[in-house]
BAPA-875750 format. One line per field, with one value per residue (C-alpha): x, y, z; residue number from 1. Coordinates in Angstrom, 3 decimals, m for minus. Layout:
N
X	[X	...]
Y	[Y	...]
Z	[Z	...]
n	[NUM	...]
% end
This chain:
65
X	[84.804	83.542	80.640	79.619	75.926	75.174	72.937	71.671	69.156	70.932	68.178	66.432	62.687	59.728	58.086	54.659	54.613	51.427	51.908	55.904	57.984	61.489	63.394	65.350	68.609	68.654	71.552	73.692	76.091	74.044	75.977	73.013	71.080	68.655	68.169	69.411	71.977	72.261	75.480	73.719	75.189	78.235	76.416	75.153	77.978	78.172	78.059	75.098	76.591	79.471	80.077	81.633	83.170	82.695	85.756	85.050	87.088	84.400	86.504	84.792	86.770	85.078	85.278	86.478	84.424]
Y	[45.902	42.219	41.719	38.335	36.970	34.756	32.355	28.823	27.178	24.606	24.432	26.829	27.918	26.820	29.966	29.093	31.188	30.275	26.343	26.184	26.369	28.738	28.128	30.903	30.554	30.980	29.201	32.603	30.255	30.886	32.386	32.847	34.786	35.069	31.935	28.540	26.818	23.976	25.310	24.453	20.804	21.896	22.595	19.452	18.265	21.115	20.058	21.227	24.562	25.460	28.255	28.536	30.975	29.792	31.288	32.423	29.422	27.361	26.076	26.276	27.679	26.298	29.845	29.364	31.654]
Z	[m21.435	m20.379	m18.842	m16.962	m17.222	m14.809	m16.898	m15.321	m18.094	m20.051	m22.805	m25.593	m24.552	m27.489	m28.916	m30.947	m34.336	m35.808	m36.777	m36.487	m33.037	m32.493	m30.102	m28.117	m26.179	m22.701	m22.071	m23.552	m26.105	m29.239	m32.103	m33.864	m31.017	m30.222	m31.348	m30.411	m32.167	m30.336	m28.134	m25.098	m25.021	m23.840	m20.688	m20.432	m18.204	m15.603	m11.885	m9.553	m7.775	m9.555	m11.539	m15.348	m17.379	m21.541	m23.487	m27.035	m28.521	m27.123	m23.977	m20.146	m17.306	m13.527	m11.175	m7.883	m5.417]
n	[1	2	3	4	5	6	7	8	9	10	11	12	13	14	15	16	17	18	19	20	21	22	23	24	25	26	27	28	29	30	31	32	33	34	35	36	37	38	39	40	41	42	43	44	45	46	47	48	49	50	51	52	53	54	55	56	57	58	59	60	61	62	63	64	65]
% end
């Protein structure tokens, strides 16, 4: 079953752990979550109010709605 996730940061969130930062994913394109990977640059060219679908091959898909 697929499930969509309607995700809209494009950048990983700074967690302090004692003197060193992590940084999480919230962008959803991690393949090391829950961490980021640096995957979020592919949303980096995404136009204000539409939608995207992000294949598993890495390719984006704009939904029409």
């Amino acid at each position: 079953m697929a499930r969509l996730v309607r995700r809209e940061a494009n950048g990983p969130m700074e967690i302090k752990v004692g003197n060193s930062s992590k940084w999480i994913c919230m962008c959803g394109l991690s393949k090391n979550q829950p961490y980021c990977d640096g995957s979020h640059r592919t949303t980096l060219d995404e136009e204000e109010g539409k939608v995207y679908v992000y294949n598993s091959d890495g390719t984006r898909t704009e939904v029409n709605g």
